[in-house]
C-alpha positions, 0 to 999 in steps of 0.5 A: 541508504534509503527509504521506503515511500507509498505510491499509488500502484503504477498500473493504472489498471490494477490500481483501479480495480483494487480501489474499487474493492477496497470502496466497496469493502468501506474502506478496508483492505479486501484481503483481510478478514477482519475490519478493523484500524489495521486493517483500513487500507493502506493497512498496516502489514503493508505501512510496516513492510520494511521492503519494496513491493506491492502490497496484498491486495496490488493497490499501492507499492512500495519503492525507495527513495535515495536519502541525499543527507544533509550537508 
């Protein structure tokens, strides 16, 4: 079993270009319309996404971590 954490997208690139739309955009997520709590970045379709992967707009990722358990 595992869960999900957020990371900064691996492709500094990306990351970059991303950041600099979500600043320009105050903080919001550029893929969305709407500005609102849901939709400040991380927003919150990608906070719940309950898969690995990139989110819209490639600024942050989703990968698993291994729970060890507790002993």
């Amino acid at each position: 079993m595992h869960d999900l954490k957020i990371i900064p997208n691996p492709d500094t690139t990306k990351y970059a270009e991303a950041s600099v739309a979500v600043f320009e955009n105050n903080g919001f997520c550029p893929c969305m319309l709407d500005k609102t709590d849901d939709t400040k970045c991380p927003c919150k379709e990608f906070r719940e996404q309950k898969t690995e992967g990139l989110c819209t707009c490639g600024r942050y990722m989703k990968v698993g971590v291994f729970d060890r358990g507790e002993n």
